[in-house]
Steps between C-alpha positions, in 0.01 A plus 500: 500500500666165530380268793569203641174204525407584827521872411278423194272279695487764787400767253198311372373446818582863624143641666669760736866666600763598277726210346831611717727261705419552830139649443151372648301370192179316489511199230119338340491140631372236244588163676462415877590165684418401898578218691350310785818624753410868422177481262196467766669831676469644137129391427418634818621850455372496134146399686582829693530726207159427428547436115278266296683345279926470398580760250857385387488293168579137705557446859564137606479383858735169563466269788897379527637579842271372808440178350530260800186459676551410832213692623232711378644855413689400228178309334289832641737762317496294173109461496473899591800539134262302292157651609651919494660438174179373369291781664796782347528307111888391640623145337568224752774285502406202729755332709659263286543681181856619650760790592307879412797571298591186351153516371471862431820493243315159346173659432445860537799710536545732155779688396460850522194491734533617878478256821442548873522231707444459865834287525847626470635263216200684290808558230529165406272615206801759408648177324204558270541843411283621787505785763411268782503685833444303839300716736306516849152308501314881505694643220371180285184580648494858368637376165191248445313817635618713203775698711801537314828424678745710643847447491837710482606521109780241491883501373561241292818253522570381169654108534690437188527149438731309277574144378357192598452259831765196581334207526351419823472878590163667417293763566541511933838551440463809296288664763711347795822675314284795445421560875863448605519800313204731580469379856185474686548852596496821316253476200185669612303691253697322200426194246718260361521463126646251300603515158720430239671166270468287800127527515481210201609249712232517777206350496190656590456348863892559546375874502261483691773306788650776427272774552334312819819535663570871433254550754768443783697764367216722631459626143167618437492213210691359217454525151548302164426610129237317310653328194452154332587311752200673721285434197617119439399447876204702511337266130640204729260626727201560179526857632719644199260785425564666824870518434636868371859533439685733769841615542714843600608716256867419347602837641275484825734647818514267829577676838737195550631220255626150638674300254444100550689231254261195526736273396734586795216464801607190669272252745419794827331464855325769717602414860326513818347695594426763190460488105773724487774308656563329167860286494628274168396127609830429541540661791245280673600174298473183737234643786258252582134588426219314709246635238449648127146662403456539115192719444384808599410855303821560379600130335180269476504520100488212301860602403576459838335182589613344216901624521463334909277158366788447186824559711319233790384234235618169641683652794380452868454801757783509762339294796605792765301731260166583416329589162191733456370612139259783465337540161395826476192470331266274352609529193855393587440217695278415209781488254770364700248184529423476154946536415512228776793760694181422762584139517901551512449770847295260647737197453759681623365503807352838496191657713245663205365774691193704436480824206568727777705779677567238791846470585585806382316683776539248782167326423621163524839329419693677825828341520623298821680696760831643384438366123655627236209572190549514164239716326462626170227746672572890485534574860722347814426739761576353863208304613308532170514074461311454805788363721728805625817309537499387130768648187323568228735501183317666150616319224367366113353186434761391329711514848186389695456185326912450522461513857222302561692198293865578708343588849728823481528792321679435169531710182336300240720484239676238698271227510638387186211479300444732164301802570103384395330703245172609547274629212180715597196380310324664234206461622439470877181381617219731608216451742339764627258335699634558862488897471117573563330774284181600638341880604188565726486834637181425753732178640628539887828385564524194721693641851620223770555562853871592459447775244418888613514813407767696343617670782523907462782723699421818661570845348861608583469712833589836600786375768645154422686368799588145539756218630774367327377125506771338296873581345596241209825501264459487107311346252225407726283327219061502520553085661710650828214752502213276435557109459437331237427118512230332764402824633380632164191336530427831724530735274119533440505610888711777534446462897658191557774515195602805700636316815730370255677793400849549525480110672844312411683874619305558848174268600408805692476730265187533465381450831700827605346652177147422661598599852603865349226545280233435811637797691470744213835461323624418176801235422769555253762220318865675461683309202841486341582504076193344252269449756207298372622305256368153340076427446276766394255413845358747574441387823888571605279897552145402552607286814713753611282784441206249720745517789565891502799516301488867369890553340741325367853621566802338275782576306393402133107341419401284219271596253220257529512525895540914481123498290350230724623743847345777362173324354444370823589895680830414631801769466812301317782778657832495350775506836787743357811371653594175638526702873160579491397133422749364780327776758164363490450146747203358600284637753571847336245813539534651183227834342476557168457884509181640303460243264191621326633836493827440409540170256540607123659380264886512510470660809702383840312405815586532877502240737532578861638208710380548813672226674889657403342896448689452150335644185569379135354589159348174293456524143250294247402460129127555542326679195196754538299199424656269788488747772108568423429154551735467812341790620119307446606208654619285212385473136115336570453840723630708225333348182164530745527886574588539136191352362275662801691842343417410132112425590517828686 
């Protein structure tokens, strides 16, 4: 049978479930990342499982996100991360050593192997030849637990590409062009594939752009064949031995081909307030921009850097614009010092800003009120920057460091300079020294007075009545759930992060949410198309779930935010027409007939609303598997009567 190389990959990894589009399969994890954001959530529910030790082959916890340390949490969750993964035999990287995937695709990620990651942009190791999955914090748990993971068997979208870049247009323009096709919307339960002549001509790190960024198409990842150009990059990295070739078969069948000439991608921009609201730069030619960031995840390579420090060599930042440069690790701040690219962003006029997530998540660098931002950052979701007034505009570095120069937004091939040419080293250099190795079973982790518990739901009742306690449009991402930025230094303390929830939609939220819940009732959220979109946190259910929240209505879910509903025993129910969503307002009684009785899979609820006396069927996509652990209480409750069962 002829496969594509996430069919092959899939296959190799296949523990349970038969290897069907559309069918629940369990996959053998062999690589697991956390970070600080969702990765003391994650340690705690591993703590919960009661294991001794990680049982996947390497499991790395990074320190990236929470960086500024204003007060103590941040320091507190960062001393807990270095003291579990020592206790659990997980590697460390401190704060410092730089982004968890920037550092992940320089050091550890391995074509053909498997990776969960407690961060959506997980796939950015797909650019190695990688099934890299981002995941809720207690999935990762289970996977360093030994769990396989569950996911539906994907479709595959083969991208064909073609030719070669312009100059001045790289690798963010080939996803940007590639979003304005798939849309933001629409791709759940599928993977993105790239192949064909075109492949030559991209660098390893241009893949991995690539695959970062296939993440907001709410694919479950993105993958790239392993060929010599993985291998150059990989002995670059004195890491050649873990490099296996990997490719589809010449005959392998996609469920949906895209065909993408390289050569005629020109300069692109995603405009507020979405990744997918990508426009040619020409259409925005002459705004003014207030800011440019040049970091983040998705372009902090030394390709990057370098492309940003050679086009502003011996030019001057626009004085009604401001500069920040992210490295995005260690190793890449190393090298651009050692090139001297360090010394040109810097004389430019350019802030050098931590290795960190930062700007990218509204941790420092928020924009002035009604700025326009240029970022070459994967997400612009309303508010995300810190300041809620500001445009954010996703563009490449090559258009970032354009603007920063012209104080507007100008396509690069008119500055009237010749296009720099940047070669990759052969050798790029390694230091190891900042991710921790070290494994004591009998050590106890190190908890401040902002971490808790993992907090556990109930078991699903017999009657489950509630209040409608808020009615939002489409693509409601995890931040309008749960923000991101200065209040994630709560996210130890489920408690307090909670009375944050739903906060830049309705302050009250979760006050009324509290209110209901103290008289006996539960709350539910009623949602429009791709609800839960954006970060892997977890905490966009846990917080919910804390104040009560028992179902999720909406027209269309997300995958990542579907598992982390039910993991947490929350019903994700699928509204049928767009009357039944328009029906429901706040302040509605609804009663979710029989649940226990009656929830199976592809069977049709009823909800009673008892405000209007109107009844209407919701649907859902929950497996056997999902609607046992809704039915505990969540995943924790269901691994736990499991294993009381087995000792039985």
């Amino acid at each position: 049978m002829s496969l594509t190389a996430a069919e092959k990959l899939i296959h190799e990894h296949l523990v349970e479930g038969r290897p069907v589009p559309g069918e629940r399969i369990a996959i053998r994890i062999d690589q697991t990342l956390t970070q600080d954001a969702t990765g003391t959530m994650a340690f705690l529910q591993l703590e919960a499982l009661h294991v001794d030790s990680i049982r996947t082959e390497l499991s790395l916890s990074y320190v990236d996100h929470n960086m500024v340390q204003n007060g103590f949490e941040n320091a507190d969750d960062h001393r807990y991360l270095q003291s579990v993964a020592k206790r659990y035999g997980v590697r460390f990287s401190r704060p410092g050593n730089g982004i968890c995937h920037q550092v992940h695709f320089e050091r550890f990620a391995l074509p053909g192997k498997t990776l969960l990651g407690s961060d959506s942009h997980t796939p950015t190791a797909g650019g190695m030849g990688m099934l890299a999955i981002g995941a809720g914090g207690l999935d990762v748990a289970c996977a360093m637990a030994g769990e396989p993971f569950w996911l539906t068997y994907p479709e595959v979208t083969g991208i064909r590409l073609t030719g070669e870049l312009q100059d001045f247009v790289s690798a963010k323009d080939v996803i940007l062009r590639v979003l304005s096709i798939l849309t933001t919307e629409g791709n759940v339960g599928t993977i993105n594939e790239y192949f064909g002549d075109g492949l030559v001509h991209l660098h390893a790190q241009d893949r991995a752009t690539i695959a970062n960024m296939g993440a907001e198409t709410g694919a479950t990842t993105s993958l790239f064949p392993s060929d010599e150009i993985t291998r150059a990059f990989l002995k670059a990295q004195g890491r050649e031995d873990g490099w296996r070739p990997l490719r589809a078969d010449p005959d392998a069948v996609y469920s949906k081909e895209i065909e993408l000439d390289l050569s005629g991608i020109e300069p692109m921009a995603a405009c507020p307030h979405s990744p997918g609201n990508v426009v040619p730069l020409g259409e925005l030619a002459g705004t003014r921009v207030d800011q440019v960031c040049i970091g983040s995840c998705t372009n902090s390579s030394f390709r990057d850097l370098a492309m940003a420090a050679e086009i502003l060599a011996g030019r001057k930042v626009s004085d009604n614009t401001g500069l920040t440069i992210g490295p995005g690790s260690r190793q890449v701040l190393t090298m651009i010092a050692q090139s001297g690219h360090l010394n040109s962003l810097i004389d430019s006029g350019a802030r050098i800003a931590e290795s960190t997530c930062g700007f990218c998540i509204g941790n420092g660098m928020a924009p002035c009120t009604d700025a326009v931002s240029l970022r070459t950052a994967n997400r612009n979701f309303e508010g995300r920057s810190g300041t809620a007034s500001a445009q954010v505009f996703l563009v490449s570095p090559e258009v970032a460091a354009a603007a920063a120069i012209t104080g507007e937004i100008t396509d690069p091939r008119e500055l009237g300079i010749v296009c720099p040419s940047i070669t990759v080293p052969d050798a790029f250099p390694v230091d190891d020294s900042m991710t921790i190795v070290e494994h004591d079973p009998t050590f106890e982790p190190v908890r401040g007075p902002n971490i808790g518990p993992p907090p556990l739901s109930k078991s699903l009742p017999e009657k489950l009545a509630g209040k409608v306690q808020l009615v939002v449009g489409d693509k409601i991402t995890t931040d309008h759930i749960i923000p991101a930025g200065k209040r994630l230094i709560y996210r130890s303390n489920i408690d307090r992060y909670s009375d944050f929830v739903f906060e830049g939609i309705d302050p009250a939220f979760a006050a009324r949410c509290r209110a209901n819940l103290q008289i006996g009732s539960f709350n539910f959220i009623v949602g429009g198309e791709s609800y839960g979109q954006g970060s892997s946190r977890e905490h966009a259910a846990i917080c919910p779930m804390h104040l009560g929240v028992k179902a999720v209505f909406a027209r269309s879910f997300e995958r990542i935010h579907t598992a982390n509903l039910v993991n947490f025993g929350i019903l994700p129910l699928l509204l049928e027409t767009e009357e039944d969503y328009s029906a429901l307002k706040i302040g509605h009684e609804l009663e979710i007939v029989n649940p226990r009785e009656r929830l199976a899979p592809g069977k049709a609820l009823t909800v009673i609303d008892h405000t209007t006396g109107e009844r209407f069927e919701v649907g859902h996509t929950l497996s056997g598997r999902d609607i046992e652990m809704v039915l505990a209480g969540g995943l924790l409750n269901w691994i736990r009567c499991r294993d009381r069962e087995d000792r039985s």
